[in-house]
C-alpha positions as CSV (number, residue, x, y, z in Angstrom):
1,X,-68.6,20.8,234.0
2,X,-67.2,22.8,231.0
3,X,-70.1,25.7,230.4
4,X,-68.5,27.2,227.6
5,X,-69.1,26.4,224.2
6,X,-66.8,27.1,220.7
7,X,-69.5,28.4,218.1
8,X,-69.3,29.0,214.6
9,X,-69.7,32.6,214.5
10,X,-73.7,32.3,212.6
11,X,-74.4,31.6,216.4
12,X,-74.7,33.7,219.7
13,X,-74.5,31.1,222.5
14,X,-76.8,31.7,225.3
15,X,-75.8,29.5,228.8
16,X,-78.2,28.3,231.0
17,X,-77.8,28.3,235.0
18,X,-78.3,25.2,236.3
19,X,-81.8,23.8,236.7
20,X,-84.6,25.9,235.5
21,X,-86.3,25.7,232.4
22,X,-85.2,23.4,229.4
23,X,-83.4,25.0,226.1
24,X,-86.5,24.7,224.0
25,X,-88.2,26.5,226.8
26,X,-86.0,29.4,227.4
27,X,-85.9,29.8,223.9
28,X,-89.6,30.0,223.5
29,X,-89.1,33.2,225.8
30,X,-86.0,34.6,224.2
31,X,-87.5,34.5,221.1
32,X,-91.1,36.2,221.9
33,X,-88.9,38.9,223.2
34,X,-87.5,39.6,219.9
35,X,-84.2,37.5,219.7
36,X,-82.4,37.6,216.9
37,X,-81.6,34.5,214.8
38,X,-78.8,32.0,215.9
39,X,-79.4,32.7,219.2
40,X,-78.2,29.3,220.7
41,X,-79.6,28.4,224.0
42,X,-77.6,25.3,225.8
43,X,-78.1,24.0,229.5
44,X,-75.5,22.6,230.7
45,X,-76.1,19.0,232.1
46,X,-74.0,15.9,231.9
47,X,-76.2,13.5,231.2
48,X,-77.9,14.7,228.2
49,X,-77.4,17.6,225.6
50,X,-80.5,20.0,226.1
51,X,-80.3,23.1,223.0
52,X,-82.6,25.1,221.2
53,X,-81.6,27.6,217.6
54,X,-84.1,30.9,217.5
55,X,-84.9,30.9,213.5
56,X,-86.5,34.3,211.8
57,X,-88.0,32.4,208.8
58,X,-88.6,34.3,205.7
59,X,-91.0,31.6,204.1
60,X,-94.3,30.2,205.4
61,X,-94.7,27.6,207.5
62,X,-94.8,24.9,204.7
63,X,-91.8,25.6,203.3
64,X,-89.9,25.8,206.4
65,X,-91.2,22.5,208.1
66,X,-88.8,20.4,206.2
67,X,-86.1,21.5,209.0
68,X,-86.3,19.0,211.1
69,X,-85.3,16.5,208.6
70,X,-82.0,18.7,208.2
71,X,-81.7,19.0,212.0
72,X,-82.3,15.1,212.4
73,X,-79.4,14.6,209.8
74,X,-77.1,17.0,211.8
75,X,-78.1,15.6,215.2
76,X,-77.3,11.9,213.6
77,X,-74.0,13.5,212.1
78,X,-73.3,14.7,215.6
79,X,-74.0,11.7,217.6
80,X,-71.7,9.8,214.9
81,X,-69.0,12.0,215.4
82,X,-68.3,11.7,219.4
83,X,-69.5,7.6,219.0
84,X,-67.3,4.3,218.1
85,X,-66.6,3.7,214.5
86,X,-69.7,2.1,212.6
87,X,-72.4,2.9,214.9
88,X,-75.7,2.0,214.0
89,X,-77.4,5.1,213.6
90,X,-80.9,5.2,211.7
91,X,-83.7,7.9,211.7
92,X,-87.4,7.4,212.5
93,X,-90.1,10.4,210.9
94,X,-89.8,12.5,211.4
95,X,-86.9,13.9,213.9
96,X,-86.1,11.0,216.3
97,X,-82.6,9.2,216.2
98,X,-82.1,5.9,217.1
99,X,-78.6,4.1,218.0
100,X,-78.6,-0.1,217.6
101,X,-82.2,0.6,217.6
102,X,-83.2,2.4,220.5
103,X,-84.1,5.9,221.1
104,X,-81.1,8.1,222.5
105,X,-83.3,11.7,221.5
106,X,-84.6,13.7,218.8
107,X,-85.2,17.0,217.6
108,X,-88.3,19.3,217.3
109,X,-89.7,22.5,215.7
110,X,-92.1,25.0,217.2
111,X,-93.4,28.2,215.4
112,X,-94.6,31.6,216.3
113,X,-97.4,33.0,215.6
114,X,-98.5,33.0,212.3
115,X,-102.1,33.6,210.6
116,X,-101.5,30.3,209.0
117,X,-99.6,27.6,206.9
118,X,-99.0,30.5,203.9
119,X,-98.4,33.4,206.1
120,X,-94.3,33.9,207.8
121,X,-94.4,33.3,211.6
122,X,-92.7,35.4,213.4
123,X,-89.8,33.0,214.7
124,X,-89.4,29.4,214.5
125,X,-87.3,26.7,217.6
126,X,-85.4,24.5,216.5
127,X,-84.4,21.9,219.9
128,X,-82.4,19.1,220.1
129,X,-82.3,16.6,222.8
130,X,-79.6,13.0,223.4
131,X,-79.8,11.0,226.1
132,X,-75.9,11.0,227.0
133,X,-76.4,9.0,229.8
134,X,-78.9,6.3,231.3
135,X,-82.3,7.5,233.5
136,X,-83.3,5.3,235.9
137,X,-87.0,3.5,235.6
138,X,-86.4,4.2,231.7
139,X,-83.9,2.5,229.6
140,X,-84.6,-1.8,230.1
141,X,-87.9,-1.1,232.7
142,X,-90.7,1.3,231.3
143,X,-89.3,1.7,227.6
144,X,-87.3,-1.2,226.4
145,X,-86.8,0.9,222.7
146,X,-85.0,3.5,224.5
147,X,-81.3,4.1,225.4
148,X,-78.9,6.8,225.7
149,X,-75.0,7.1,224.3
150,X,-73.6,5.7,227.2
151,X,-75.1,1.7,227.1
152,X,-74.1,1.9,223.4
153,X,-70.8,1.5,224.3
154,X,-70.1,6.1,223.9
155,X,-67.7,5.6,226.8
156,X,-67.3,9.4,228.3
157,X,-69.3,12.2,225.9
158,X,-68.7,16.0,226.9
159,X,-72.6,17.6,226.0
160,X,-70.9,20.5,225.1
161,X,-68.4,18.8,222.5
162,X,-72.1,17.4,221.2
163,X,-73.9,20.9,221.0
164,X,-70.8,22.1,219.3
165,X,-71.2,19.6,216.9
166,X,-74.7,19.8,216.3
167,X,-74.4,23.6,215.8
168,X,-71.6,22.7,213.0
169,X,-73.4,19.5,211.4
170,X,-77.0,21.8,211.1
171,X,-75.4,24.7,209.1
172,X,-73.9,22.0,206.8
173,X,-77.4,20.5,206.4
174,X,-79.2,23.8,206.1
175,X,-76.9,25.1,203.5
176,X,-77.6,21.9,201.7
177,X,-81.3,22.4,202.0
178,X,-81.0,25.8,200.5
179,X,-78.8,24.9,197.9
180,X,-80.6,21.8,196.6
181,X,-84.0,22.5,198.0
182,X,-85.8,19.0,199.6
183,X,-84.5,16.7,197.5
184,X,-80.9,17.5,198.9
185,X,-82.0,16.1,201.9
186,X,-84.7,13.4,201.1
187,X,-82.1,11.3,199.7
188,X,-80.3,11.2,202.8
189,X,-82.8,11.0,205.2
190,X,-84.5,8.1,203.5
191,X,-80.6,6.4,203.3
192,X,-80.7,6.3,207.3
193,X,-84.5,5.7,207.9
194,X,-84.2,2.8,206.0
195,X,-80.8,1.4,207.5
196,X,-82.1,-1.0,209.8
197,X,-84.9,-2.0,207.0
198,X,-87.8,-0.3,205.4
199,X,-90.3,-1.9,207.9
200,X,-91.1,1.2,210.8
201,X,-93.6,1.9,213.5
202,X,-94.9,5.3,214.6
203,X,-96.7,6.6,217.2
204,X,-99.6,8.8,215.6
205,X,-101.0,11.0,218.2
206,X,-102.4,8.1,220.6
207,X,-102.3,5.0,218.2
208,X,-99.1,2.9,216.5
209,X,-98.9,3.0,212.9
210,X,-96.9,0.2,211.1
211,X,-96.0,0.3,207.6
212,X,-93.2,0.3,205.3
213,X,-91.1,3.2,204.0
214,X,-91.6,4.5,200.2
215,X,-90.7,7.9,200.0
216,X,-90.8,11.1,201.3
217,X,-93.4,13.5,199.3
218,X,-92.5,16.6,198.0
219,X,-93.5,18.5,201.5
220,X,-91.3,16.1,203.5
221,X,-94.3,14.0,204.5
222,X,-93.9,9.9,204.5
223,X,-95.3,7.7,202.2
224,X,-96.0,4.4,203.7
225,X,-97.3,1.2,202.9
226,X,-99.4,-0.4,205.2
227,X,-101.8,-3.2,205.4
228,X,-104.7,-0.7,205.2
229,X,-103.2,0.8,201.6
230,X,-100.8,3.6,200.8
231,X,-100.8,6.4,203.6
232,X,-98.9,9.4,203.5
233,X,-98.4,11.6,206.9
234,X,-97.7,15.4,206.7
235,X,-95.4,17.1,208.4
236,X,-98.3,20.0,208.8
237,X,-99.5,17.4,210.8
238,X,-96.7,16.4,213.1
239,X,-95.8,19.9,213.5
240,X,-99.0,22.8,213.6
């Protein structure tokens, strides 16, 4: 497979052999050993796109957990770009993506150390993971709400043309972020977690949580409505 990858130049690509740890991973390691940021770890695989961004945040925590709403936005922008015209592509809270309403992957944040929420951590992950093609046992047996790019009707996606355009689609949504601070991107996120209805389930640590979407508070958490009253979920929660 093509291991190369065309960059915007914010970004030092860093290859992975094959096998090995993941992205997310790797960068865990790059990043406690004083990598700078943009550092973009890829593994090549052709069945799903596997990354991770090293970040050198210079706000708290707090202020810099609203990311993965701008990477969910750019992973969504980059599935949509290498897809069929008019995919269904909707968002669940706080970084999955959904196509035709199953699961294809997601993205996640992981911090350094820190002395807590209002203190700078040393470095911040950003990883993003799509299920290109289908895994046995998975998709239609064990998890009928999960699919991958391929039994949406993809037809043949290059993971490195989908890195390449994650990498593009997150600057855009960063700069946007920075620029307009969280309202830039509530807007949007709450456009596509709310295109297949309002109505969403999460998974809560061990237990489902069914509610309907309101809003997004002024931390990035969700406001929902459910039958037990208003609840709002923090993203301090979702990600220590």
């Amino acid at each position: 497979m093509n291991a190369t990858l065309s960059l915007p130049p914010l970004y030092r690509p860093v290859i992975l052999a094959g096998g090995g740890a993941d992205a997310l991973a790797h960068a865990h390691e790059l990043a406690g050993n004083g990598a700078e940021a943009g550092v973009f770890v890829w593994r090549p695989d052709r069945d799903r796109l596997d990354c991770a961004v090293v970040l050198r945040p210079d706000d708290p925590k707090q202020q810099v957990r609203p990311v993965v709403l701008a990477a969910a936005l750019a992973l969504s922008d980059a599935i949509g770009s290498v897809g069929p015209p008019a995919v269904a592509t909707d968002l669940v809270w706080p970084g999955t993506v959904r196509v035709n309403r199953g699961v294809v992957g997601g993205v996640a944040v992981e911090f350094g150390p820190s002395a807590g929420p209002h203190d700078v951590p040393e470095w911040a992950l950003l990883g993003a993971d799509v299920r290109i093609a289908a895994e046995p046992g998975i998709e239609g047996g064990e998890r009928l709400d999960v699919t991958s790019l391929a039994a949406e009707g993809f037809g043949a996606v290059a993971a490195s043309a989908l890195a390449e355009s994650f990498a593009r689609y997150l600057l855009v949504w960063t700069d946007r972020w920075q620029d307009g601070g969280l309202p830039a991107l509530a807007r949007h996120w709450l456009h596509r977690a709310t295109a297949q209805g309002r109505d969403t389930v999460l998974m809560i640590g061990d237990a489902l949580l069914a509610g309907t979407i309101e809003c997004l508070d002024e931390s990035g958490g969700l406001v929902l409505d459910t039958c037990d009253g208003r609840r709002t979920l923090s993203l301090a929660d979702a990600m220590p």
